[in-house]
KOLRO-188574 format. One record per residue (C-alpha): residue in one letter; x, y, z. Coordinates in steps of 0.02 Angstrom, whole numbers, plus 50000, padded with zeros to 5 digits. Layout:
BEGIN
MARRO residu    xx    yy    zz
MARRO      a     X     Y     Z
...
END
This chain:
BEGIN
MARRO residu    xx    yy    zz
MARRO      x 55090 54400 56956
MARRO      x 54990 54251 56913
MARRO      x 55034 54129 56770
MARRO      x 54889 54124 56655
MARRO      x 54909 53959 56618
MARRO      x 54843 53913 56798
MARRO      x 54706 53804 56810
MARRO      x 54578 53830 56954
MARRO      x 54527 53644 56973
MARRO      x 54488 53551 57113
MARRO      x 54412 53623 57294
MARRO      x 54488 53765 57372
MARRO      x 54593 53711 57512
MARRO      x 54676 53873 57575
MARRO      x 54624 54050 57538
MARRO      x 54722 54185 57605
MARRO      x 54677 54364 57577
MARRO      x 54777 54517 57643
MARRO      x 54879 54432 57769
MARRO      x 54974 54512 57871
MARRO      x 55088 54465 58009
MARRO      x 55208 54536 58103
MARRO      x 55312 54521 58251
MARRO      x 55391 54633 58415
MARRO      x 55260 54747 58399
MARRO      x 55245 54785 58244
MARRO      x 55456 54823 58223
MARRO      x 55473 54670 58114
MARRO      x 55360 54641 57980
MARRO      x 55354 54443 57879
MARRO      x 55205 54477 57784
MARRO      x 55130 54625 57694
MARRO      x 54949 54584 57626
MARRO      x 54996 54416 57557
MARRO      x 54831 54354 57429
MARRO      x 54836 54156 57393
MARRO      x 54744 54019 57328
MARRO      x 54804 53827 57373
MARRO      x 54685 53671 57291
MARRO      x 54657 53503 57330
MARRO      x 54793 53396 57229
MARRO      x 54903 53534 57216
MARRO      x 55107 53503 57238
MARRO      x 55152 53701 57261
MARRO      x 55326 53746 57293
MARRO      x 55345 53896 57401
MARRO      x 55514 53994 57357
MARRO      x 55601 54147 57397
MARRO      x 55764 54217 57472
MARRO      x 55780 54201 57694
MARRO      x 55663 54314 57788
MARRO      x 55552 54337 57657
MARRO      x 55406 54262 57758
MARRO      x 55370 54080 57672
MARRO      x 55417 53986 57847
MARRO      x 55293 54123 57916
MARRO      x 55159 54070 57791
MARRO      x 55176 53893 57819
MARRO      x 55178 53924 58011
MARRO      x 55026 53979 57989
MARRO      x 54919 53850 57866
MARRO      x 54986 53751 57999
MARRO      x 54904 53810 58132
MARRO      x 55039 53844 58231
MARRO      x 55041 54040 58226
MARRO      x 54895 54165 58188
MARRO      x 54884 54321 58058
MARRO      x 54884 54494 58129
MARRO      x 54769 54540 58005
MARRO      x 54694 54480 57855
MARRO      x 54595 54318 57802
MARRO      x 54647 54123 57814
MARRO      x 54518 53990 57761
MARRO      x 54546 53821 57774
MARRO      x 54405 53737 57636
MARRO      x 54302 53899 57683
MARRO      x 54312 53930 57878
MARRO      x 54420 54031 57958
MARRO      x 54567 53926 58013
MARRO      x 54637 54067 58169
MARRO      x 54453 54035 58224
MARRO      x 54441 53858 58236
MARRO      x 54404 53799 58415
MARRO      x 54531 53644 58415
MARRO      x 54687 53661 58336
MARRO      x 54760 53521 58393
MARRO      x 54646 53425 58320
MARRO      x 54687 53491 58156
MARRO      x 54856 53495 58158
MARRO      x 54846 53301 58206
MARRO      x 54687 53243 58065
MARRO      x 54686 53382 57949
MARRO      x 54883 53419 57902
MARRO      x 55040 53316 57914
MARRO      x 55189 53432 57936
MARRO      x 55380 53395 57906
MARRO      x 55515 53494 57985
MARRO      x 55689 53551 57919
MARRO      x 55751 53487 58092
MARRO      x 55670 53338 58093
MARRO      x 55581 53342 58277
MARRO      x 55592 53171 58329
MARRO      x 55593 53139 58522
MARRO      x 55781 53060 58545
MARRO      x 55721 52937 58682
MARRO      x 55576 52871 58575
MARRO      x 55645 52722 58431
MARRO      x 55592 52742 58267
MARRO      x 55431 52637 58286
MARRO      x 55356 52734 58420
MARRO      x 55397 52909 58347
MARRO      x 55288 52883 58210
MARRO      x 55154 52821 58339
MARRO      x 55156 52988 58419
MARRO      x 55032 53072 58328
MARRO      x 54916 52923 58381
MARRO      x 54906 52923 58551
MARRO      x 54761 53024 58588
MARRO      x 54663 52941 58453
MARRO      x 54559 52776 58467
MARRO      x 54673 52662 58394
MARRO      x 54718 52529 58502
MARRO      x 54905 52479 58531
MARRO      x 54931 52355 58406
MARRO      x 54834 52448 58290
MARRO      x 54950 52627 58317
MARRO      x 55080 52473 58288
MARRO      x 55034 52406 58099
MARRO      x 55015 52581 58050
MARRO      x 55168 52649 58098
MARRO      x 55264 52477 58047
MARRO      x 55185 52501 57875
MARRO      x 55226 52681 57839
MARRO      x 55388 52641 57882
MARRO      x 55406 52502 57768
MARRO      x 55341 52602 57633
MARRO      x 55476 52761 57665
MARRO      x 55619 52599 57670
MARRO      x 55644 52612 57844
MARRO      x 55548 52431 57881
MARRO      x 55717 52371 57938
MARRO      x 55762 52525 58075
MARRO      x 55587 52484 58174
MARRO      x 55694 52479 58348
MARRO      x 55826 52618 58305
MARRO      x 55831 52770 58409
MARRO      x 55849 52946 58301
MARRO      x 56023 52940 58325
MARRO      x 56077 52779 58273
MARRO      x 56008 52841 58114
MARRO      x 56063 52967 57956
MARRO      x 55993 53107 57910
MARRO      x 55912 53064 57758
MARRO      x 55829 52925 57856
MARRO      x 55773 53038 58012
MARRO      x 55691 53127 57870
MARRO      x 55591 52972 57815
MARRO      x 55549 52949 57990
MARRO      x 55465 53105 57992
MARRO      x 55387 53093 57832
MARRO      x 55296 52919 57895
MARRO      x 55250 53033 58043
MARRO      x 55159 53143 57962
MARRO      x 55085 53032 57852
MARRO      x 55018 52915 58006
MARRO      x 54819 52985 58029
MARRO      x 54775 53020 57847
MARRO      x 54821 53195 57829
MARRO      x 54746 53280 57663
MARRO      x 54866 53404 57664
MARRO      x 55070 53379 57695
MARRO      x 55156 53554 57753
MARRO      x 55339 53517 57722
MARRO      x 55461 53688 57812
MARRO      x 55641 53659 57709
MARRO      x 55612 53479 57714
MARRO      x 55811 53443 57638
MARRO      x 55911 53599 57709
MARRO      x 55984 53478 57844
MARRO      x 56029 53361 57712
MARRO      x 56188 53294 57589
MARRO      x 56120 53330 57389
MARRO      x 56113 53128 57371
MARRO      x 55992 53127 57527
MARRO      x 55901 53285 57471
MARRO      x 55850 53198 57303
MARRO      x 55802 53053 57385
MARRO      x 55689 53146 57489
MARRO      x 55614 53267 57362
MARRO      x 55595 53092 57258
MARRO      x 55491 53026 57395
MARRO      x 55359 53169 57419
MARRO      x 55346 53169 57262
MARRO      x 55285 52980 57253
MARRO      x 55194 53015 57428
MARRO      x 55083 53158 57326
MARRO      x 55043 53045 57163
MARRO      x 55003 52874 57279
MARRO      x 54898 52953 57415
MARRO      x 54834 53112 57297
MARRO      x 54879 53226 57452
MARRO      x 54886 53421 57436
MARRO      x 55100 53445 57462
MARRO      x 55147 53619 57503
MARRO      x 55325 53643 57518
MARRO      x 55445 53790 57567
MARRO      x 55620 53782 57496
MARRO      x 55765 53908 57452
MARRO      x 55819 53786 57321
MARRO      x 55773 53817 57145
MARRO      x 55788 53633 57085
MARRO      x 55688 53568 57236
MARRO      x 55527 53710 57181
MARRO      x 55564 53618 56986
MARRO      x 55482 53480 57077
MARRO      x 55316 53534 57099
MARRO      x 55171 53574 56986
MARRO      x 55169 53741 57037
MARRO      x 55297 53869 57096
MARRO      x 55245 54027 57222
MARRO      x 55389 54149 57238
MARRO      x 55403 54279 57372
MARRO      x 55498 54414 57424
MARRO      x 55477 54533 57574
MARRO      x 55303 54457 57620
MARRO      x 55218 54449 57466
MARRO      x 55190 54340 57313
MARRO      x 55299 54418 57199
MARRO      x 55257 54265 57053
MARRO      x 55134 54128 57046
MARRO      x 55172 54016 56886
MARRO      x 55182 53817 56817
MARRO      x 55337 53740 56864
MARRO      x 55405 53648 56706
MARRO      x 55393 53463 56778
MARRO      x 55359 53357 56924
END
């Protein structure tokens, strides 16, 4: 049920209507005709007890799985139809793991560069860009560290300055602090946040964690595959 206090400002980034999905032919079901509306600016937690289909959700505003039925729009087009979804995934969204994903052979410098290489920046250029994001998540100082040499909370600001590194409007963040000590976790919640004011990105964030959703502007519970409550979170 939607808060009525919700204010549709701002251009329509996602639009789902009806979507379904579900998995093993049909024996497991993760969502069940699942209506939403996600705008431009918008910090929208996405909460709701395990298996109730919010990592299936994001998966898909991703790009990186497809509805069985139903309709996703990304600002107005069908996203399962676009023709290159790589290219979206790398321009369009930036998206943080709970796992981190960072290639354990690659330092810190050149996993942020990843997303760059099939680009047109040059070398030096993929360079400055990934030396200043890192700078600005406090990790200016860890340039030549490899993944392991490094804590959590700071493989986490890694990734962040990953998926920050084309320009993304929109950052997709999948249980961005369940790997993480409570210190860590508020550090990390603390910098999305700042990441969403200073670049005016659209944040959409899954979490379990009912003071992490207290974060956001708005909260989006679900439970089994559904929006169950759509309301203003008290702060942000």
């Amino acid at each position: 049920m939607a808060d009525a206090a919700l204010k549709k400002t701002g251009e329509l980034i996602y639009e789902a209507i009806g979507l379904k999905k579900q998995f093993d032919n049909g024996k497991v079901v993760a969502l069940r005709g699942l209506d939403l509306e996600i705008r431009q600016g918008e910090f929208v937690a996405i909460i709701g007890p395990s298996g109730c289909g919010k990592s299936t959700l994001l998966q898909m505003l991703g790009s990186l799985d497809k509805p069985s039925e139903g309709k996703l729009n990304y600002r107005g087009k069908s996203l399962p139809d676009f023709e290159d979804h790589a290219a979206y995934r790398s321009h369009e969204v930036g998206i943080i793991f709970q796992s981190f994903h960072l290639l354990p052979t690659f330092t810190v410098l050149e996993n942020v560069q990843i997303p760059m290489f099939e680009g047109k920046a040059s070398r030096s250029e993929r360079k400055t860009r990934a030396t200043e994001l890192l700078e600005s998540v406090g990790l200016g100082h860890r340039l030549s560290h490899f993944p392991s040499e490094l804590s959590g909370g700071e493989r986490q600001r890694v990734a962040i300055a990953r998926s920050l590194v084309n320009n993304p409007s929109v950052l997709l963040a999948d249980e961005p602090t369940g790997n993480l000590d409570s210190v860590s976790a508020v550090q990390i919640i603390d910098l999305l946040v700042e990441v969403h004011h200073r670049l005016g990105v659209t944040l959409v964030l899954v979490t379990h964690d009912p003071s992490v959703a207290e974060r956001a502007s708005r909260i989006i519970q679900m439970k089994d595959g559904v929006v169950i409550s759509d309301r203003l979170a008290n702060s942000n």
